[in-house]
LUMLUM-134094 format. One line per field, with one value per residue (C-alpha): y, z, x. Coordinates in nm, 2 decimals, padded with zeros to 4 digits. Each point is the difference from the previous one (the first is absolute). Layout:
N
c2	Y_...
c3	Z_...
c1	X_...
END
This chain:
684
c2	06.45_00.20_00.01_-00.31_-00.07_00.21_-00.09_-00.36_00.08_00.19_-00.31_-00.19_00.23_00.08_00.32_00.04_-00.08_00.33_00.08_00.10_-00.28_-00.26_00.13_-00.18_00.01_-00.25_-00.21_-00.33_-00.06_00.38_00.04_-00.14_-00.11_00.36_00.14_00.14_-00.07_-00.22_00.04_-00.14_-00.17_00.15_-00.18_-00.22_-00.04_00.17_-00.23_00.10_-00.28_00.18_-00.24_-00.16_-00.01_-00.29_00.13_-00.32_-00.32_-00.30_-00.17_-00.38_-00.17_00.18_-00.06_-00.39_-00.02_00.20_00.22_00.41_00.17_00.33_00.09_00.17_00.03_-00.15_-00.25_-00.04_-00.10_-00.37_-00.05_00.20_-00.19_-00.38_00.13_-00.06_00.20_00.24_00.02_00.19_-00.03_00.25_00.07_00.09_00.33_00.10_-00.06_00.23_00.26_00.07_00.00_00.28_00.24_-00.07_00.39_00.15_-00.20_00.15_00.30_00.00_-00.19_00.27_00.28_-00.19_00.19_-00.12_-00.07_-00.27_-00.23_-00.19_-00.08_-00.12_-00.23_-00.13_-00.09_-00.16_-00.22_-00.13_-00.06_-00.22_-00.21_-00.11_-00.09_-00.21_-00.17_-00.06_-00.25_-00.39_-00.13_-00.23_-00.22_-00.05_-00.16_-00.30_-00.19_-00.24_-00.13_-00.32_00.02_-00.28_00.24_00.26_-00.20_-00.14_00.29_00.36_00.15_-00.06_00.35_-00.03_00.34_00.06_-00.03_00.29_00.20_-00.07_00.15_00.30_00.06_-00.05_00.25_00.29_00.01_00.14_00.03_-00.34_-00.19_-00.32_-00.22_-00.27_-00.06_-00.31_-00.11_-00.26_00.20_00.09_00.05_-00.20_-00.22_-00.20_-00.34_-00.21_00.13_-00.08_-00.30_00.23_00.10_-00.29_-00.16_00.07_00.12_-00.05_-00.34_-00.09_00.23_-00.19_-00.32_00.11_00.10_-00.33_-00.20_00.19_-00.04_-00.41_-00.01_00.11_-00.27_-00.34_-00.14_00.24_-00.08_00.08_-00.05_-00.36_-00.08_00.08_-00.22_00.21_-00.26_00.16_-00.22_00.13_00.35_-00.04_-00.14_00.30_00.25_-00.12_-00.02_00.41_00.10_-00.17_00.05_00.28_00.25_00.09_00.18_00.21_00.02_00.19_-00.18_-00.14_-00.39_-00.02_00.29_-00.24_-00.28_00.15_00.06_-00.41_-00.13_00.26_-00.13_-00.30_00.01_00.19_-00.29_00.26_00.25_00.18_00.30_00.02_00.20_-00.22_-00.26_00.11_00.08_-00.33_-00.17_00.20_-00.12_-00.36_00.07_00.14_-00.29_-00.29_00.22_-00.01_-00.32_-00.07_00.18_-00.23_00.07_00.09_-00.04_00.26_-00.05_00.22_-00.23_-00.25_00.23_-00.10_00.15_00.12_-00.12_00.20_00.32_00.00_-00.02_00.27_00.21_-00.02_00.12_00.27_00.09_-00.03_00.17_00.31_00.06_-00.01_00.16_00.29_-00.20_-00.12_-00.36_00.06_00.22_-00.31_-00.23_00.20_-00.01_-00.41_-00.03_00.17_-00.27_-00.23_00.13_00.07_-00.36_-00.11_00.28_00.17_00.41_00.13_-00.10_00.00_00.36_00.03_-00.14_00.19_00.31_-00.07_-00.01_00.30_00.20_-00.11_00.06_00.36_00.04_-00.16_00.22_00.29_-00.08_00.17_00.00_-00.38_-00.04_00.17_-00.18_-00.32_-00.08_-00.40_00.17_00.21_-00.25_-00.24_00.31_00.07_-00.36_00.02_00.29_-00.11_-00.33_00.21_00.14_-00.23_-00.22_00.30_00.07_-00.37_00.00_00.35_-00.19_-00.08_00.24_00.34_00.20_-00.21_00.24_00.31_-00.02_-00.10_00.26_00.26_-00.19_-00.09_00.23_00.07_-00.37_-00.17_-00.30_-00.36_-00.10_-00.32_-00.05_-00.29_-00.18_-00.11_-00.16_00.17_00.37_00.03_-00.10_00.25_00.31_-00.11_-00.05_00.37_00.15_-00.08_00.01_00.40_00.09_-00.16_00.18_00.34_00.12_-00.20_00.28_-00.18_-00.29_-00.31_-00.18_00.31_00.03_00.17_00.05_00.35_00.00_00.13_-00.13_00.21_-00.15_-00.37_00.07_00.14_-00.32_-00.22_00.22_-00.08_-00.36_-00.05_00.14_-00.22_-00.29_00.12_00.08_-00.33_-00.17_-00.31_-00.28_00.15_00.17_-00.18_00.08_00.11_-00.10_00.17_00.04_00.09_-00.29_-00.28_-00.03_-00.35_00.12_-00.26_00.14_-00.14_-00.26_00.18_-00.22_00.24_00.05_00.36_00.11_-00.20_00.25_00.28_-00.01_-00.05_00.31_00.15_-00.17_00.13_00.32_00.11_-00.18_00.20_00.34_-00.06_-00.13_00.37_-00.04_-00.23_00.20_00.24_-00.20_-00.05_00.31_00.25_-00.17_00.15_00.15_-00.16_00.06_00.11_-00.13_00.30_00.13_00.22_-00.10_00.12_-00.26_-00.28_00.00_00.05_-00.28_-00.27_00.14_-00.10_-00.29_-00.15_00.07_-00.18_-00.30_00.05_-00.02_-00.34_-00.16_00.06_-00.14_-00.33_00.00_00.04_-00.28_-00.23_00.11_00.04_-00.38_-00.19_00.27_-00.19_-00.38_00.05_00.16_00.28_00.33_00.23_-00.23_00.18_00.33_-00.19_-00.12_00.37_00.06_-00.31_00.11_00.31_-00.07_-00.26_00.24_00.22_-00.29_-00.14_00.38_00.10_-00.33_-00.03_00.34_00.29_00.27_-00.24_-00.25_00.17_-00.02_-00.43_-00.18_-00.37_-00.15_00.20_-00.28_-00.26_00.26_00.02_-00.40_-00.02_00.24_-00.15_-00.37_00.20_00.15_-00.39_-00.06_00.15_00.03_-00.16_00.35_00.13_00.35_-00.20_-00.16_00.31_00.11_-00.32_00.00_00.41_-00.09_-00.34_00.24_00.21_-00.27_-00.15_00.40_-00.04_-00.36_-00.08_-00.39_-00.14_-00.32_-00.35_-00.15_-00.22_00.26_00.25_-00.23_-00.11_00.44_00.06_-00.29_00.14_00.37_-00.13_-00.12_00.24_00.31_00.28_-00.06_-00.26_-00.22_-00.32_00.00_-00.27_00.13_00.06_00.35_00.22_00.20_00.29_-00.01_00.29_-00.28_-00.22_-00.23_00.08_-00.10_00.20_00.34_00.02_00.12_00.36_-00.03_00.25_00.20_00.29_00.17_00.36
c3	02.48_-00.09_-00.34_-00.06_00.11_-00.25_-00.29_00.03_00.00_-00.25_-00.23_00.11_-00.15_00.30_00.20_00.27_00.31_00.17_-00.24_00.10_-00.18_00.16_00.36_00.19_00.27_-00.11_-00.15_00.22_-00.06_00.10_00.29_00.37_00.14_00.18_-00.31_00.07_-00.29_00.02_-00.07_-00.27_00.10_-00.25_-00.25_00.02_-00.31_00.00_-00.24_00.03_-00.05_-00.27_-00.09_-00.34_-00.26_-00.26_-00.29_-00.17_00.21_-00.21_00.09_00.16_-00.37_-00.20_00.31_00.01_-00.42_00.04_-00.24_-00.06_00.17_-00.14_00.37_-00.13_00.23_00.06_-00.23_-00.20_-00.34_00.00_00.27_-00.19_-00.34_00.21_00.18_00.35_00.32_00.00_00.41_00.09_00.29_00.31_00.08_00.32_-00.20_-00.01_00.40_00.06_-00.21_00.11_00.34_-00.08_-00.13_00.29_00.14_-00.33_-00.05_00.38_-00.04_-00.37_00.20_00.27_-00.30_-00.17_-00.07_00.19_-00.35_-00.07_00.29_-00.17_-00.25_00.22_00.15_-00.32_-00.05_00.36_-00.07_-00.41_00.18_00.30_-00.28_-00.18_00.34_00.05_-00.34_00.13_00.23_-00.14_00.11_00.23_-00.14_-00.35_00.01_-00.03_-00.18_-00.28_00.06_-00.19_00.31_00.25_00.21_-00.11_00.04_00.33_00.21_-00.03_00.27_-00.23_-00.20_-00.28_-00.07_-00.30_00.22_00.20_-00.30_-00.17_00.40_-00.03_-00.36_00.14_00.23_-00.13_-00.35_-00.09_-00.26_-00.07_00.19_00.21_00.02_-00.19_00.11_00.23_00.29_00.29_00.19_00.30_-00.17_-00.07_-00.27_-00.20_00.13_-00.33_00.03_00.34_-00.12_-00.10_00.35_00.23_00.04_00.24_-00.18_00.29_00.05_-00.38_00.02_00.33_-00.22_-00.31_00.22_00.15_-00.29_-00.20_00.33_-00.03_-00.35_00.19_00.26_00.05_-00.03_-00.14_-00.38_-00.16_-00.40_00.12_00.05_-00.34_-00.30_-00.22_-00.32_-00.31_-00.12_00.26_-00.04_-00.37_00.07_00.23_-00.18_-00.35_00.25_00.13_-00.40_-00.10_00.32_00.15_-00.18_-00.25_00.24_00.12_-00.23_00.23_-00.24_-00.32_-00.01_-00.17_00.29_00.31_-00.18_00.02_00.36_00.07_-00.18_00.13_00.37_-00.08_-00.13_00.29_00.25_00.15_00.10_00.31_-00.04_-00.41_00.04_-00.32_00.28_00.18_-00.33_-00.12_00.26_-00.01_-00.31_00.14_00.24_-00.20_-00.28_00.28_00.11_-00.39_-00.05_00.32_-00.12_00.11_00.40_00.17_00.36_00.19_00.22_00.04_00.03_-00.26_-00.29_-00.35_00.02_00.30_00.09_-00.29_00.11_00.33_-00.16_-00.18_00.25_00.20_-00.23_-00.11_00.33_00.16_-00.32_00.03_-00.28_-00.28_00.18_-00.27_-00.33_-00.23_00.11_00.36_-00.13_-00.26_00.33_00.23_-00.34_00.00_00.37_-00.01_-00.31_00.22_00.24_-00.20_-00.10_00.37_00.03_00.25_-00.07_00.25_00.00_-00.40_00.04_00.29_-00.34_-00.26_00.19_00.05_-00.34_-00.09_00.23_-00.14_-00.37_00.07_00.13_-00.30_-00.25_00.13_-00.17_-00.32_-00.12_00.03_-00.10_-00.33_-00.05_00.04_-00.21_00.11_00.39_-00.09_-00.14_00.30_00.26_-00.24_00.02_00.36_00.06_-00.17_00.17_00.30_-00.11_-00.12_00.33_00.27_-00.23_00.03_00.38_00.03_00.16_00.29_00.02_-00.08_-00.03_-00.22_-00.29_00.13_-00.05_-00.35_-00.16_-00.03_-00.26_-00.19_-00.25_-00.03_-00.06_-00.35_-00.03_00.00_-00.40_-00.16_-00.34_-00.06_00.08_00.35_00.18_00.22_-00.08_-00.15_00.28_00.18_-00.15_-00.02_00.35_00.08_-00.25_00.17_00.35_-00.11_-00.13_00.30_00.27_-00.15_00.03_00.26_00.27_00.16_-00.25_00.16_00.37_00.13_00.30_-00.20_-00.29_-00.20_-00.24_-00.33_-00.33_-00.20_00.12_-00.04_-00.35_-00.02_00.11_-00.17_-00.36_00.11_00.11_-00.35_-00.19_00.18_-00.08_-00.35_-00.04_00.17_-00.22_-00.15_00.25_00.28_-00.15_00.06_-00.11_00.34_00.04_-00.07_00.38_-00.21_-00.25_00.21_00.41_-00.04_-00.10_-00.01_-00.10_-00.27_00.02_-00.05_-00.07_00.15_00.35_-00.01_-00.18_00.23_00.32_-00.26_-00.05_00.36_00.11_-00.27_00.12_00.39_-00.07_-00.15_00.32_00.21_-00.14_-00.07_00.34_00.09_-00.16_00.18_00.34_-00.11_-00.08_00.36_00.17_-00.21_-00.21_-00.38_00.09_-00.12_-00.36_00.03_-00.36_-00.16_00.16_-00.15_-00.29_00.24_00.31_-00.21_-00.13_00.28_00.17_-00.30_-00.04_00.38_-00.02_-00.30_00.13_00.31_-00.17_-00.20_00.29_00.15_-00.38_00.01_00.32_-00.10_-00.37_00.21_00.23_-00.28_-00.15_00.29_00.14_-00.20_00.16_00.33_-00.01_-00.01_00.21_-00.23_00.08_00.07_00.10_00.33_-00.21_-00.20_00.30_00.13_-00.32_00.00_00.37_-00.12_-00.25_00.21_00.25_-00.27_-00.08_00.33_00.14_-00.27_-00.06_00.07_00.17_00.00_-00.21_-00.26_-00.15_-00.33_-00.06_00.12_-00.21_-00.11_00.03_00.34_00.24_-00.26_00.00_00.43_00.04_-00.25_00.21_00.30_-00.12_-00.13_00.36_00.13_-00.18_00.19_00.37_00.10_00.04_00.32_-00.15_-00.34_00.31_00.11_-00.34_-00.10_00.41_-00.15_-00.29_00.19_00.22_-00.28_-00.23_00.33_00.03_-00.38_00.04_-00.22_00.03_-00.07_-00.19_00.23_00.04_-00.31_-00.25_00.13_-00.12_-00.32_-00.06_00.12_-00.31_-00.27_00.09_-00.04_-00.29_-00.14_-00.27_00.16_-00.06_00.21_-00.18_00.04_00.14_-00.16_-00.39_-00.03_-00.14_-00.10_00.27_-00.19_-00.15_00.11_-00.07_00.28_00.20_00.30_00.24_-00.16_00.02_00.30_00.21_-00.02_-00.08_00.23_00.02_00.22_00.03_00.13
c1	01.84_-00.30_00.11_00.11_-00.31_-00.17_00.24_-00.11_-00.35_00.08_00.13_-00.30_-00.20_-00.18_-00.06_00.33_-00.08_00.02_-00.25_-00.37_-00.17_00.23_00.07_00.33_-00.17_-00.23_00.22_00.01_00.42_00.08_-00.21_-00.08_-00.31_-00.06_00.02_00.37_00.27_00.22_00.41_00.18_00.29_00.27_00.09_-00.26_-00.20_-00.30_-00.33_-00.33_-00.27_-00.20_-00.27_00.02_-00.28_00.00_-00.11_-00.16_-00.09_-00.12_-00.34_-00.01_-00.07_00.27_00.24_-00.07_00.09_00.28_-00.12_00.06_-00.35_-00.09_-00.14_-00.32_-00.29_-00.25_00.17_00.27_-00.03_00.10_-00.27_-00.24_00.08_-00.05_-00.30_00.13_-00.02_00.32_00.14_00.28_00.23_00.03_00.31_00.16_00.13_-00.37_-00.04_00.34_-00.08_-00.34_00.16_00.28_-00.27_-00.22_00.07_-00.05_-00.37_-00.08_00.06_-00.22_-00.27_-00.02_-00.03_-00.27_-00.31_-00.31_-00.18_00.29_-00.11_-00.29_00.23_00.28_-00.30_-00.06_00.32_00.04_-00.33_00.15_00.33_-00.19_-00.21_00.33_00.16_-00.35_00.06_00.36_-00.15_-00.09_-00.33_00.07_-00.32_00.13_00.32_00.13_00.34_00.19_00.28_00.21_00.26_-00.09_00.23_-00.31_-00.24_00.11_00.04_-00.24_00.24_00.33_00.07_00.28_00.23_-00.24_-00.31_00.16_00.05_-00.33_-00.11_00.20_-00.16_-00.36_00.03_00.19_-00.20_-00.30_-00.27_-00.15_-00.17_00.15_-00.31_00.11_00.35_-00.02_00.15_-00.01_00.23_-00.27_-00.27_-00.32_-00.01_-00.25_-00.03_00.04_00.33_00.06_00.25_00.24_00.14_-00.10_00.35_00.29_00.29_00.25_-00.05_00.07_00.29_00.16_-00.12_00.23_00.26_00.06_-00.04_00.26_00.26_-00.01_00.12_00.36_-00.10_00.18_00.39_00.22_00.12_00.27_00.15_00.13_-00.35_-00.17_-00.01_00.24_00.07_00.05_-00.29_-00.24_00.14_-00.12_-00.30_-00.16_00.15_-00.18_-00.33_00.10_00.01_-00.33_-00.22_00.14_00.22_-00.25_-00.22_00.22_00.30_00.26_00.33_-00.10_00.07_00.34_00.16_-00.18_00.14_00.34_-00.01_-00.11_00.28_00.27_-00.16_00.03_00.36_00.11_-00.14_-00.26_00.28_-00.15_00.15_-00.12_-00.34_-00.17_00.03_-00.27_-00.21_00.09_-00.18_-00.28_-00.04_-00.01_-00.27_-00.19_00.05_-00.07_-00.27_-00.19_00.06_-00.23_-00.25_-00.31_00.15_-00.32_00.14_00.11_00.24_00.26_00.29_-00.06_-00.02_00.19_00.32_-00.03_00.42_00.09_-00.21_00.17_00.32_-00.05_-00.17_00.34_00.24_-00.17_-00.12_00.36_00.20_00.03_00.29_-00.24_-00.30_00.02_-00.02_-00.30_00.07_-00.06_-00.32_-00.08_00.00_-00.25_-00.23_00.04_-00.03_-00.34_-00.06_00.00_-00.18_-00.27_-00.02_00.00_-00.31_00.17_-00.09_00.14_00.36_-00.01_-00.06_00.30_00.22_-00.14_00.04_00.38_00.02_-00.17_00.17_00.35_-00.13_-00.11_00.38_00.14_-00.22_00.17_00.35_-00.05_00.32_00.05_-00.37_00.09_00.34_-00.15_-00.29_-00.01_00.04_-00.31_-00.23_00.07_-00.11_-00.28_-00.12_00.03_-00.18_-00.35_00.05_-00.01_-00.28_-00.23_00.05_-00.03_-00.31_-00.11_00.04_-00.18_-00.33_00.22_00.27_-00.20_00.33_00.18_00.09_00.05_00.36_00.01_-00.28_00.20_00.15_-00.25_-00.03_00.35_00.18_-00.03_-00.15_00.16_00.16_00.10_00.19_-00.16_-00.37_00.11_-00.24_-00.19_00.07_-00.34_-00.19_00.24_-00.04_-00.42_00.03_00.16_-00.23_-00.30_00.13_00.08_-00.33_-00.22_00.23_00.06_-00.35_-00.14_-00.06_-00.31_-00.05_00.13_00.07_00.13_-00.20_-00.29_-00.18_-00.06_-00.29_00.13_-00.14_00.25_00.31_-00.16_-00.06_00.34_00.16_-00.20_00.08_00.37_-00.09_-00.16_00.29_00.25_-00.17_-00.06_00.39_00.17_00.27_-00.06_00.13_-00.23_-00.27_-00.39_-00.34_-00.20_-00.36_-00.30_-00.14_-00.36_00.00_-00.17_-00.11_00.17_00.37_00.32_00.30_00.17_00.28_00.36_00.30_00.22_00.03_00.16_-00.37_-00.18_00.21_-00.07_-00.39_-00.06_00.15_-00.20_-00.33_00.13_00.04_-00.30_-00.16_00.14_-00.01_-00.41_-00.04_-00.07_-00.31_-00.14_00.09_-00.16_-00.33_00.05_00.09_-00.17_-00.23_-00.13_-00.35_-00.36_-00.07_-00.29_-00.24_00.09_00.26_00.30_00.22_00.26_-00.12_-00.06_00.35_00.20_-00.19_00.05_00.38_00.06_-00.18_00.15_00.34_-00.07_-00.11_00.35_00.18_-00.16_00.04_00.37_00.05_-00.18_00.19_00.32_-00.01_-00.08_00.30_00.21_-00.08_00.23_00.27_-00.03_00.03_00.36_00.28_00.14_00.23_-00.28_-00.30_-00.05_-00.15_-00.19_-00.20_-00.01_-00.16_-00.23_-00.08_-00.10_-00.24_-00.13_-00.10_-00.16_-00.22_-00.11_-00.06_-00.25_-00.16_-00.37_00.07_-00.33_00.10_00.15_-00.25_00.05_00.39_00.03_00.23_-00.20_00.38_00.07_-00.09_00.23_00.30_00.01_-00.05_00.34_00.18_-00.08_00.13_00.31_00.02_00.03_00.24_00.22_-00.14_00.33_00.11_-00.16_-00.04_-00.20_-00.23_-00.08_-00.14_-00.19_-00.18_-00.09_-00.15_-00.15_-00.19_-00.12_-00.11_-00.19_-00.19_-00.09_-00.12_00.25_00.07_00.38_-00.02_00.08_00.32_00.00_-00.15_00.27_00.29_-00.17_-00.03_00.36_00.12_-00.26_00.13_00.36_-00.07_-00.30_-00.03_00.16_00.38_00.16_00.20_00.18_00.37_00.11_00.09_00.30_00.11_00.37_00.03_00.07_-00.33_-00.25_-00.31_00.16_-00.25_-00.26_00.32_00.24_-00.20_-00.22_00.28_-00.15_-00.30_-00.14_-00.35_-00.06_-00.24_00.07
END
């Protein structure tokens, strides 16, 4: 046994273990507690826990691009060349193997030389400052967050808030003073609104209201209105208002599956009968798009959603096929257009989880090319929704990234509608998620100017590089305090810019926590080149932030006077920026970086907000931002002024347009109805 031992030591390249530089008798596998060894049954395979050393960890920034690191200390050369702070990751391996060789540092410890120790000490007292730096002043924190889940509840942690944690505290180097958190700490009080309401109770809210749309007599195919005519007519409603946000079938393949339904007298066991009739509900639902009530069981198309909901719920024949993935992804449509988060997420889930399965058959994947695209399709409409519902469902696309970089994108052979605004869509989803790591709702924010830039050079060249049919000429946020966006004809640009405006609120909102948490020193009359512009760089990009917040609720408003596929993230977003506003107006600190149009901007998003307070979670908002307009002495207009503002924003500058042109519905410049089904801001 001895040599076998030694042989596979040996091989290891290690000393054997008989050997006098690794005893067996230290060897925790081969010996007792008493110190005496321990028998081998025979035959029994012998392995000895040798600790492993990785030879090159990357550090946190080259790890979140998914890029090669070259792993040089104290930073690597992509961190070097960006100018950010280089952190590596401890690993467990570093833990183990500094416990193996604990005997072998004792016994060099106890044959140290006596003139050694002061420098021992020295080491000791370096290695007890960085631990010290380790530890965030509880003083300077505070938080950003465009999650009403966020910014409803301090005491909720997401999966990434544990793993930003983990980071925090095993890495050292740089300091942690401006990464911000409410998370039990002390916070400034402008930003107090952030975490002040209770997350369970809108949760139990959400949860009941998405049970009653299930509520009431049971239905069945005998009760729907199934005439060819009426079959025709939603489905020509799907293709104009619907399908083009989300293209998961092009518009001659859906129209395929209607008419074989519809030959087949809505065969139940034919799975394009379930599709089929999601299509319906979601057509009777678009062509309703002025319902502002909210009651669960008078929804449009409601009968046909339940329908639906049955037979795909109860078939479990075709569970494994893209139409029974193509169904969860329509189910959570609908959803989404009742403003139910919660169980829109239950659906797209479903779906995601089936499309991961299907993405592992290669070989009919490569057979198949038609097979492939419809998986394809499926997936980023997985994606961008489980992205979209991210404020409320914090987990939502763990399960897809790991596709990300590996599945091509969505094609067309011809200018289908829609597909632009698709692959714009999944473009600039990509490059605001990939190198967030801080920037965003995620429970916190992390000071770094050099990934803002970073994003906002991407940002920039997106915008710069969008095809024709959706490409739009941002505003300049320095041209004039009293900015108006200018009038698009196109709703799909309208979606487009104020995304754009959104996310460059968001990722300079880090700015203006800082102004608050750690503010720029006094420039002293002649103070340093250095000091004077480090304070005007933070300042300026504070004021950056709190102009693109107001540019992008005047562009966002005419997003909201309508029911539309994804109007429940554009009022996360509008919530967001709202917040911004009302937390830093007339607030010490920040005199210098007010917005002349800021207190216009929140009285817009506030009569938006009413809009829809039918929905008890919407209440909830407009009594927030109630409260906080009443701490700034901000004044909502009366009664009458409020309706006459609700019709001239209806009808304003900023990209709502009237529903009653009529347009092909193949055409990509379709009307305001026909594309504010996804027209969606969040601001992450």
């Amino acid at each position: 046994m001895d040599t076998l031992l030694q042989a596979a030591a040996a091989a290891d390249g290690r000393a054997p273990a008989s050997s006098p530089t690794s005893p067996a008798g230290n060897h925790p596998r081969l010996t007792s507690s008493s110190g005496r060894r321990i028998a081998t049954p025979a035959g029994a395979p012998t392995h000895i826990n040798y600790p492993k050393k990785r030879v090159s960890v990357a550090c946190e920034i080259c790890r979140t691009r998914k890029t090669r690191c070259d792993a040089s200390r104290p930073a690597c050369s992509f961190c070097s060349q960006i100018g950010a702070n280089c952190v590596y990751r401890v690993t467990g391996n570093t833990c183990a193997s500094a416990g193996v060789q604990s005997a072998p540092v004792a016994r060099e410890r106890s044959s140290t030389p006596p003139g050694a120790e002061g420098e021992v000490i020295s080491r000791l007292v370096r290695i007890e400052g960085l631990l010290q730096r380790l530890q965030p002043p509880r003083t300077s924190t505070s938080h950003v967050a465009s999650s009403p889940r966020v910014l409803d509840s301090p005491g909720e942690r997401s999966p990434s808030s544990y793993q930003h944690s983990r980071v925090v505290h095993t890495v050292g180097g740089p300091s942690f003073a401006s990464i911000s958190s409410l998370d039990g700490y002390d916070f400034p009080a402008a930003l107090r609104p952030l975490s002040c309401v209770d997350f369970e109770e809108g949760l139990e809210l959400e949860l009941y209201q998405g049970e009653r749309i299930f509520q009431g007599t049971p239905v069945g195919l005998a009760n729907l209105s199934l005439s060819p005519r009426r079959c025709w007519q939603l489905q020509q409603i799907f293709y104009r208002d619907v399908l083009p946000w989300c293209p998961i079938v092009d518009q001659q393949a859906c129209s395929e599956i209607v008419t074989r339904t519809v030959e087949s007298h809505f065969d139940k066991g034919n799975p394009d009968t379930g599709l089929t009739l999601f299509i319906l509900a979601l057509g009777a639902f678009a062509e309703s798009s002025q319902h502002l009530a909210d009651d669960s069981t008078a929804f449009p198309g409601r009968d046909y959603f339940r329908v639906a909901c049955q037979l795909v719920d109860s078939d479990r024949v075709f569970s494994n096929t893209i139409q029974h993935v193509q169904c969860h992804i329509l189910m959570s449509f609908y959803f989404l257009y009742c403003l139910r988060p919660i169980q829109a997420f239950e659906a797209v889930r479903r779906a995601s989880e089936k499309i991961v399965l299907l993405l592992q058959l290669r070989s009919r994947l490569a057979a198949d090319p038609a097979y492939r695209e419809l998986c394809h399709r499926s997936y980023w409409a997985c994606y961008l929704v489980e992205h979209e519902l991210q404020p409320y469902v914090s987990f939502s696309t763990y399960l897809l990234q790991e596709f990300e970089e590996v599945l091509p994108l969505p094609m067309s052979d011809y200018e289908e509608p829609g597909i632009y605004w698709f692959l714009s869509a999944i473009a600039l989803r990509r490059i605001f998620t990939r190198p967030r790591g801080g920037r965003g709702w995620n429970s916190y924010t992390l000071y770094e100017p050099a990934v803002v830039d970073e994003i906002a050079s991407q940002m920039a060249q997106w915008q710069a590089n969008l095809p024709g049919p959706v490409k739009f000429e941002p505003e300049d946020p320095y041209a004039s305090d009293s900015v108006n966006p200018t009038p698009l004809l196109d709703p799909l640009k309208v979606f487009l810019r104020a995304q754009f405006y959104a996310i460059h609120a968001t990722i300079y909102w880090q700015y203006v926590v800082r102004l608050l948490t750690i503010p720029p020193p006094d420039v002293p009359p002649h103070g340093s080149k250095g000091v004077n512009q480090e304070h005007a760089r933070i300042t300026e990009a504070a004021a950056l932030s709190l102009r693109y917040s107001v540019i992008h609720i005047l562009a966002v408003q005419s997003l909201l006077q309508g029911r539309h596929l994804l109007l429940l993230p554009n009022m996360t977003g509008l919530l967001c920026n709202t917040l911004f506003l009302l937390c830093s107006y007339n607030t010490p600190g920040l005199e210098n970086i007010q917005h002349t149009r800021a207190k216009d901007a929140i009285l817009i998003a506030w009569r938006c907000f009413k809009t829809w307070d039918a929905n008890p979670s919407i209440q909830r908002y407009v009594q927030q931002i109630e409260e906080l307009m009443k701490a700034k002495n901000i004044e909502p207009p009366e009664q009458g002024n409020f309706h006459q503002n609700q019709h001239d924003s209806a009808s304003g500058s900023s990209g709502l347009y009237s529903t009653s042109s009529t347009t092909s519905p193949t055409s990509t410049s379709t009307t305001w109805s026909s594309h504010r089904q996804d027209l969606n801001i969040t601001a992450q």
